[in-house]
Every structure is written in structure tokens, then in C-alpha cells.
N, CA, C and O atoms as CSV, one atom per row, in Angstrom:
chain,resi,resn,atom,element,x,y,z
A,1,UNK,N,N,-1.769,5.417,35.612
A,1,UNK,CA,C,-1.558,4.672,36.827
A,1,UNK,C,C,-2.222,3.299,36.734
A,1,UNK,O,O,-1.799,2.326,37.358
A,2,UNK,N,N,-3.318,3.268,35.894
A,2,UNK,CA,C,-3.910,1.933,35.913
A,2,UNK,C,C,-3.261,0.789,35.194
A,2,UNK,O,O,-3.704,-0.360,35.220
A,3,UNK,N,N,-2.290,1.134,34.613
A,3,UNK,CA,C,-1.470,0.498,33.650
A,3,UNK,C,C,-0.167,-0.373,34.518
A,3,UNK,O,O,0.464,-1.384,34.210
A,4,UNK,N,N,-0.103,0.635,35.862
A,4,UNK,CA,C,0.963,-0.051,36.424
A,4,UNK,C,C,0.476,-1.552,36.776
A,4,UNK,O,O,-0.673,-1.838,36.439
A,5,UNK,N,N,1.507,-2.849,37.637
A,5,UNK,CA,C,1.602,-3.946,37.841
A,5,UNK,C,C,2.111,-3.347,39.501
A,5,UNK,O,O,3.070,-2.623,39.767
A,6,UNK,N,N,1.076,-3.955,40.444
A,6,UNK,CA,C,1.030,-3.978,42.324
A,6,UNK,C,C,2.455,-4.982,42.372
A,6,UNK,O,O,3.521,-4.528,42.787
A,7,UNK,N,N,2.331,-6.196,41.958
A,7,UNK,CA,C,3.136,-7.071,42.002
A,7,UNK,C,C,3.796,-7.473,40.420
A,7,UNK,O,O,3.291,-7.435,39.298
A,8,UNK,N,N,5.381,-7.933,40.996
A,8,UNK,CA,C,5.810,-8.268,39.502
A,8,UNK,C,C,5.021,-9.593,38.390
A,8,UNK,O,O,5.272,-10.732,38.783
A,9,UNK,N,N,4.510,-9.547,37.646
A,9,UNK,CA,C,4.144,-10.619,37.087
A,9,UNK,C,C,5.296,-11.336,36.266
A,9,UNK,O,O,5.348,-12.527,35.957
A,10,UNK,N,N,5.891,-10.679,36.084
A,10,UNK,CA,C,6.960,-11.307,34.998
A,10,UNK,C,C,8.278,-12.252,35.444
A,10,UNK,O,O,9.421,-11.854,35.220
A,11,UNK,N,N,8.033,-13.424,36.037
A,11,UNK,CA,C,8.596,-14.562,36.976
A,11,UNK,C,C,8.469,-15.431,35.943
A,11,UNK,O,O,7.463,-16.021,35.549
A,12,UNK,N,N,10.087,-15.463,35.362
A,12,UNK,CA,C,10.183,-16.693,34.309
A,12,UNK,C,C,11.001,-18.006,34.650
A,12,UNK,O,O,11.561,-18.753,33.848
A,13,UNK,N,N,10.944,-18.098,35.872
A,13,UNK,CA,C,12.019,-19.431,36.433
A,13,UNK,C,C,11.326,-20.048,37.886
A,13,UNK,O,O,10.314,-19.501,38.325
A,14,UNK,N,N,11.646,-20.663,38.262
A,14,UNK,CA,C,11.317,-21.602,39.499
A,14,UNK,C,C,12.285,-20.636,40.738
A,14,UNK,O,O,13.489,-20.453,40.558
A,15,UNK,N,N,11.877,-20.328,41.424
A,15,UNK,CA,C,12.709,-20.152,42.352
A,15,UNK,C,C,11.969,-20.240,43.688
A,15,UNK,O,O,10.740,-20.168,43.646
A,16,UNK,N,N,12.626,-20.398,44.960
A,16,UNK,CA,C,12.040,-20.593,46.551
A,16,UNK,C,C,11.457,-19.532,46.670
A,16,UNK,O,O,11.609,-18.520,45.984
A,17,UNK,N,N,10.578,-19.746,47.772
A,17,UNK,CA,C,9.618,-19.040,48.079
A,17,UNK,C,C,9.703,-17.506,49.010
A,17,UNK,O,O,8.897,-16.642,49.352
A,18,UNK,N,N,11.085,-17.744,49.166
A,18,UNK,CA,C,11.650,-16.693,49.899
A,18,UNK,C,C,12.094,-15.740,48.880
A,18,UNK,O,O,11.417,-14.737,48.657
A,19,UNK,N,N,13.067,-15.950,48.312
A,19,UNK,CA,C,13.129,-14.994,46.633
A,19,UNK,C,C,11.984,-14.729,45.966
A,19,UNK,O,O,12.298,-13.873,45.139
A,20,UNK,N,N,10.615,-15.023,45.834
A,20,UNK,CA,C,9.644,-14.502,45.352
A,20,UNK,C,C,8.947,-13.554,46.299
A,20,UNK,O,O,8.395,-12.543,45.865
A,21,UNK,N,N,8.959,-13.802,47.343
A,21,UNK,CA,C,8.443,-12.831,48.378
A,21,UNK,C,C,9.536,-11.396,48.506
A,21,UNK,O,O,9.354,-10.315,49.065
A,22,UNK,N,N,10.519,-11.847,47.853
A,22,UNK,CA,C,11.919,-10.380,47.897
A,22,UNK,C,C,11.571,-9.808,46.667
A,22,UNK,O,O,11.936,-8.691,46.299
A,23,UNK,N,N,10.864,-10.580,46.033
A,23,UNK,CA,C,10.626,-9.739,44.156
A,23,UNK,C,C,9.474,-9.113,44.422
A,23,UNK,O,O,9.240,-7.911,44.299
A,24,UNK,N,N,8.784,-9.940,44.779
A,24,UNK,CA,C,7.516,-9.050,45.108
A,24,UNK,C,C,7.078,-7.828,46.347
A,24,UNK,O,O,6.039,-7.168,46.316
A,25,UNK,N,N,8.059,-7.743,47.314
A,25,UNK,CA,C,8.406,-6.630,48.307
A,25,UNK,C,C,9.163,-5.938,47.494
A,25,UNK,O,O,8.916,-4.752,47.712
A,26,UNK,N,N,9.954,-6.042,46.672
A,26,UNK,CA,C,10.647,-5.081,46.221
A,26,UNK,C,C,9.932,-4.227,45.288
A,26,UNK,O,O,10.057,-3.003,45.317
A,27,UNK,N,N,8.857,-5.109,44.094
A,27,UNK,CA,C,7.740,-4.595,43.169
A,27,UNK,C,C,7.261,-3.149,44.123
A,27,UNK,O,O,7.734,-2.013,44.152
A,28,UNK,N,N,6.391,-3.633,44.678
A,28,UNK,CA,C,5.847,-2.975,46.138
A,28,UNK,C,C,6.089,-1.515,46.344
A,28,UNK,O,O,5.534,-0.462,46.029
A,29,UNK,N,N,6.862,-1.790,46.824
A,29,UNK,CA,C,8.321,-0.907,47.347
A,29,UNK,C,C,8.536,0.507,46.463
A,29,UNK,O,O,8.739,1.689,46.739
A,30,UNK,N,N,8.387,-0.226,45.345
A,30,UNK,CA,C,9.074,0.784,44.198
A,30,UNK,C,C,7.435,1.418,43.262
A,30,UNK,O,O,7.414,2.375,42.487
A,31,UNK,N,N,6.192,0.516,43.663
A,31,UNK,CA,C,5.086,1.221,43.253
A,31,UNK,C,C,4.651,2.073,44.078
A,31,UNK,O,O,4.128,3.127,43.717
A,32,UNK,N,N,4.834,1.676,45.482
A,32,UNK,CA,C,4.804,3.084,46.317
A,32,UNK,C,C,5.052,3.996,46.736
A,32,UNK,O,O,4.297,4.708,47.399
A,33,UNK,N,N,6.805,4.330,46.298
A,33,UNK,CA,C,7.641,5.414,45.921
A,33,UNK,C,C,7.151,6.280,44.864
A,33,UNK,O,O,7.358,7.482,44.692
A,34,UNK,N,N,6.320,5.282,44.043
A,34,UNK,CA,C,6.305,5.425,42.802
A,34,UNK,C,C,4.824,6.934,43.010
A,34,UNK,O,O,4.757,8.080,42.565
A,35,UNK,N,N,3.922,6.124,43.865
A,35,UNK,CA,C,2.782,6.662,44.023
A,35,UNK,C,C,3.416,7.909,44.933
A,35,UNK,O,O,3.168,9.037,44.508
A,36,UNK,N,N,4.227,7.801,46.170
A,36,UNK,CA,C,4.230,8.679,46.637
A,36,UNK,C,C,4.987,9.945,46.080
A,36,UNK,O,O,4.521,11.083,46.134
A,37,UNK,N,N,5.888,9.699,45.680
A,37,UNK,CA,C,6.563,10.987,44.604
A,37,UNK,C,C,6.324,11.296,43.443
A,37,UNK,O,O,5.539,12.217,43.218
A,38,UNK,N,N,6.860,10.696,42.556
A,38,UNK,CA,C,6.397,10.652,40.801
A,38,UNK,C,C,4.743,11.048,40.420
A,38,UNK,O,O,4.395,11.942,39.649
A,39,UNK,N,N,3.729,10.004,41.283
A,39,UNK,CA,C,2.617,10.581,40.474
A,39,UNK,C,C,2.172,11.308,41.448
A,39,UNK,O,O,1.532,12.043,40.696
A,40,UNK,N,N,1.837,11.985,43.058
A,40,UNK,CA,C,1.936,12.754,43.361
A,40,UNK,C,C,2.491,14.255,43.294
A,40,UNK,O,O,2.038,15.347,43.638
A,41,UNK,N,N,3.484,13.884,42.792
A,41,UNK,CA,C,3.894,15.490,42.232
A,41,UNK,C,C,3.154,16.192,40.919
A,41,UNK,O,O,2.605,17.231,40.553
A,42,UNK,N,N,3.582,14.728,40.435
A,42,UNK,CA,C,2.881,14.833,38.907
A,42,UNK,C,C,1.617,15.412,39.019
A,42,UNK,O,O,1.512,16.489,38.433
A,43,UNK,N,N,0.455,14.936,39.707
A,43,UNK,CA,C,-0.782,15.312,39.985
A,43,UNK,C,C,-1.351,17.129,40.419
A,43,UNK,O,O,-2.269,17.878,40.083
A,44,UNK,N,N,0.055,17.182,41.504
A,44,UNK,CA,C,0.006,18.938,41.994
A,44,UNK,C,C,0.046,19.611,40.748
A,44,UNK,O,O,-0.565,20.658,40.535
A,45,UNK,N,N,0.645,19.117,40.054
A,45,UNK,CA,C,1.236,19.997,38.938
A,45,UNK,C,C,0.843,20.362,37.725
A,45,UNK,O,O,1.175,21.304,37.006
A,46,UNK,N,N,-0.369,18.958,37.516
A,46,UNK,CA,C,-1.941,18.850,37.019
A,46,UNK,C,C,-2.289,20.167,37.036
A,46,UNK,O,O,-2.218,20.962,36.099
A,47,UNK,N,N,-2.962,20.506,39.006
A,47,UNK,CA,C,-4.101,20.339,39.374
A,47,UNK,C,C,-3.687,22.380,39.687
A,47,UNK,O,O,-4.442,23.328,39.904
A,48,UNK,N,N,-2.091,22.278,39.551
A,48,UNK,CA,C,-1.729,23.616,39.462
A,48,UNK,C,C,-1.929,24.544,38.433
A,48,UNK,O,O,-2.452,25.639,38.643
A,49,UNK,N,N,-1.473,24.105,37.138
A,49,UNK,CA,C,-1.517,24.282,35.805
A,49,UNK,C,C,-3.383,24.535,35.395
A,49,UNK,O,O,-4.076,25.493,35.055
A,50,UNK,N,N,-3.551,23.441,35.601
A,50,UNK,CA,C,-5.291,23.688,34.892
A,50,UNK,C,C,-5.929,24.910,35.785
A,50,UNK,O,O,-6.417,25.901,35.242
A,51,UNK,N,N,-5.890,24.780,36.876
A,51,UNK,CA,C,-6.487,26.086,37.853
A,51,UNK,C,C,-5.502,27.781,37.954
A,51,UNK,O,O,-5.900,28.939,38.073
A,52,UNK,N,N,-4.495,27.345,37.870
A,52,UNK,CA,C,-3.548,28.708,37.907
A,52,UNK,C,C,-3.195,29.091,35.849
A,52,UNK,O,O,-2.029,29.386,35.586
A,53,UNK,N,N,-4.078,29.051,34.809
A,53,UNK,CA,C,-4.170,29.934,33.865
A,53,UNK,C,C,-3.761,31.427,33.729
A,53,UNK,O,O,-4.546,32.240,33.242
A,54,UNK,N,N,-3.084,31.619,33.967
A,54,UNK,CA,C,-3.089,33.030,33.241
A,54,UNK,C,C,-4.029,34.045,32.782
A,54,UNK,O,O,-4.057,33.890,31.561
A,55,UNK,N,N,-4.906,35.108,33.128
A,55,UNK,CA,C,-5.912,35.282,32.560
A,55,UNK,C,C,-6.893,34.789,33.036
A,55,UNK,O,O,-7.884,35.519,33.042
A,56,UNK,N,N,-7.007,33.721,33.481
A,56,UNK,CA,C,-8.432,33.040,33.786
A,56,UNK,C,C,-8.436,32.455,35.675
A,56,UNK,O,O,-7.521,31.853,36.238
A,57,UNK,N,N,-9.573,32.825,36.188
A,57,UNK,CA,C,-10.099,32.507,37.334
A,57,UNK,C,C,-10.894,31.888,37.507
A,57,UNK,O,O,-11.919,32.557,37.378
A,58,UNK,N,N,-11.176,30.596,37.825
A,58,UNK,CA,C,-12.322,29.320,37.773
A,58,UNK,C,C,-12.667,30.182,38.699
A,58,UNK,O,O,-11.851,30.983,39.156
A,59,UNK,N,N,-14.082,30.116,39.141
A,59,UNK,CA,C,-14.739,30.883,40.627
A,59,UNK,C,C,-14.808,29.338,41.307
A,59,UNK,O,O,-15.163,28.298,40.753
A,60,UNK,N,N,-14.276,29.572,42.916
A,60,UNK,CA,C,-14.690,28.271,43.451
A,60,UNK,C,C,-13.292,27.700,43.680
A,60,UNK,O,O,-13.044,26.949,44.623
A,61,UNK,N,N,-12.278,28.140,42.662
A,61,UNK,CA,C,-11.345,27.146,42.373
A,61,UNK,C,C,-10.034,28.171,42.767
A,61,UNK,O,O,-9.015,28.192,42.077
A,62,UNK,N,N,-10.129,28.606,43.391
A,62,UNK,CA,C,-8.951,29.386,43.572
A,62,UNK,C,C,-7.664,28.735,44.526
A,62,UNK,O,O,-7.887,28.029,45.509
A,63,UNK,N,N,-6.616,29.013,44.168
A,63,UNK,CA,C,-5.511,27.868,44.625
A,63,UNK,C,C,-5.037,29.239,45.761
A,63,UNK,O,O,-4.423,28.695,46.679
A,64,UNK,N,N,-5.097,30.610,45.987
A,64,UNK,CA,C,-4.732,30.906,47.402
A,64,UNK,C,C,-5.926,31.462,47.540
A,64,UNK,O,O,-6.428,32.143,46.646
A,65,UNK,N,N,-6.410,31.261,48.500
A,65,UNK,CA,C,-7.518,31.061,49.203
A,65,UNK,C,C,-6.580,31.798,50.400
A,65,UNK,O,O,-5.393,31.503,50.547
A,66,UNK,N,N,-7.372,32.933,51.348
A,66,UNK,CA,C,-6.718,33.419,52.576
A,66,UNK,C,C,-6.843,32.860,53.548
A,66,UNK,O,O,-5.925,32.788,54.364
A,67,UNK,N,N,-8.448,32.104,53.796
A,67,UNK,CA,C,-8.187,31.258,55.288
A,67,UNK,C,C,-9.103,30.343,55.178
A,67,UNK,O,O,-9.948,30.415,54.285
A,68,UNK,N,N,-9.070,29.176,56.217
A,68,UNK,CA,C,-9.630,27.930,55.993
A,68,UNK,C,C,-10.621,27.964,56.222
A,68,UNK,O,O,-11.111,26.837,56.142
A,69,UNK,N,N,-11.387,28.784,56.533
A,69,UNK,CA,C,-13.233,28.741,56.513
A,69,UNK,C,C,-13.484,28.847,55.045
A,69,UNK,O,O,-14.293,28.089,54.510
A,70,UNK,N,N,-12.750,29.863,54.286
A,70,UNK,CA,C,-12.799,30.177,52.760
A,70,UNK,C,C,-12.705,28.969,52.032
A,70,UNK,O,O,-13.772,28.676,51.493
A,71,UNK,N,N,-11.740,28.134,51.828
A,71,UNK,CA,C,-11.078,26.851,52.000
A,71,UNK,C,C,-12.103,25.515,52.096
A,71,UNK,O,O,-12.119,24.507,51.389
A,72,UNK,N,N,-12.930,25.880,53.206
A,72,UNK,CA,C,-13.788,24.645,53.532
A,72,UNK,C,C,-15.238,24.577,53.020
A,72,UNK,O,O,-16.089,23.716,53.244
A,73,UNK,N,N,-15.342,26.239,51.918
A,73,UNK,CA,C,-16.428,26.177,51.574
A,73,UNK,C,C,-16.232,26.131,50.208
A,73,UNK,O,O,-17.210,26.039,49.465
A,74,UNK,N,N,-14.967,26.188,49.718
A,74,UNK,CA,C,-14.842,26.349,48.271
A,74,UNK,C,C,-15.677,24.875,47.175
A,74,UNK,O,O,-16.382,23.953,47.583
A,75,UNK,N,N,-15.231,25.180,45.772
A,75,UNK,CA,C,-15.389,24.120,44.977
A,75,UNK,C,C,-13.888,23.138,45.322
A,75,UNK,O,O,-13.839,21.965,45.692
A,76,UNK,N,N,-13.077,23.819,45.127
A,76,UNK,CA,C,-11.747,23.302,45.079
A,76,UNK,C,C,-11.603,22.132,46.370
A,76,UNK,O,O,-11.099,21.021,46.209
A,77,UNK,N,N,-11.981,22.479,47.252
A,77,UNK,CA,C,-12.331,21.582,48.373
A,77,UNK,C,C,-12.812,20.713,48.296
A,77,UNK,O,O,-12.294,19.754,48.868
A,78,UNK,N,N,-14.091,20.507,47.548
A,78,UNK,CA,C,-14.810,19.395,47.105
A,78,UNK,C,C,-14.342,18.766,45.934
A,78,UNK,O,O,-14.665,17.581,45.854
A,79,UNK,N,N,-13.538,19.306,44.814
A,79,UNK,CA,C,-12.884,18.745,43.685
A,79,UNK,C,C,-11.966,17.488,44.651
A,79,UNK,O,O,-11.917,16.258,44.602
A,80,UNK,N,N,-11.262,18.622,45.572
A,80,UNK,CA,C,-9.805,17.573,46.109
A,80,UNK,C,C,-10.466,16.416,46.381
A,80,UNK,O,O,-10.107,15.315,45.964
A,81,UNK,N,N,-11.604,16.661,47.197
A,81,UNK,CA,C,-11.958,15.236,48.395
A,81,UNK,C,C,-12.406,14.226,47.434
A,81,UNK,O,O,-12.607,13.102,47.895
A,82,UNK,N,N,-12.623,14.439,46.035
A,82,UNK,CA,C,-13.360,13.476,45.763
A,82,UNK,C,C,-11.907,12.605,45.030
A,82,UNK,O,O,-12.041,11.481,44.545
């Protein structure tokens, strides 16, 4: 993710100031789709995989958890927030 570009840098011509503000809303646009689907999913799927092993139970880290007092005291709770 750190690799991505917020705004387009790659503006090789002169153009008004109104067409640069449409390149750069559009940049935008498409990094925050970007964030909200693509690496969001991507991330669950992380955070699914490393904790849901086969065989193995992190203590702390358990992905069903029965209720939210359980939940609010876990590790996994504190992994997310940070």
C-alpha cells in the first residue's frame, strides 16, 4: 500500500486547471475504491488465514468468539485496534 500514488504524478502536458483537478479526483476516487475493497478484503483474508490454521489455536486469537464481552477482552481485539 505504501507504494501506491494519493494523487496522479504522472502529468506530461500543460493543461487548465480544471482538467487537472478531474485527474486528480479521479486518482482519488480509484485509491479509495482501491482501499475500500481490494486491500480491505485482501487484509480479512490475511488476518483469516494466519489465525484460522488448521490444527492450530492462537489463545487470545480466536476468530468465533461467542459474545462481545469475550470479544472485548480478547488479544484479537487489541491486535485489530491497533
Amino acid at each position: 500500500m505504501a507504494a501506491k500514488d494519493i494523487y496522479n504524478p504522472n502529468i506530461t502536458k500543460t493543461m487548465k486547471v480544471e482538467e487537472f483537478k478531474q485527474i486528480q479526483n479521479s486518482s482519488t476516487t480509484q485509491i479509495g475504491y482501491y482501499l475500500k475493497e481490494t486491500w480491505l478484503n485482501k487484509l480479512k483474508e490475511i488476518i483469516k488465514n494466519q489465525f484460522e490454521k488448521p490444527g492450530e489455536t492462537l489463545p487470545g486469537f480466536n476468530l468465533h468468539v461467542a459474545s462481545k464481552a469475550e470479544y472485548e477482552q480478547s488479544d484479537l481485539r487489541r491486535f485489530l485496534m491497533q
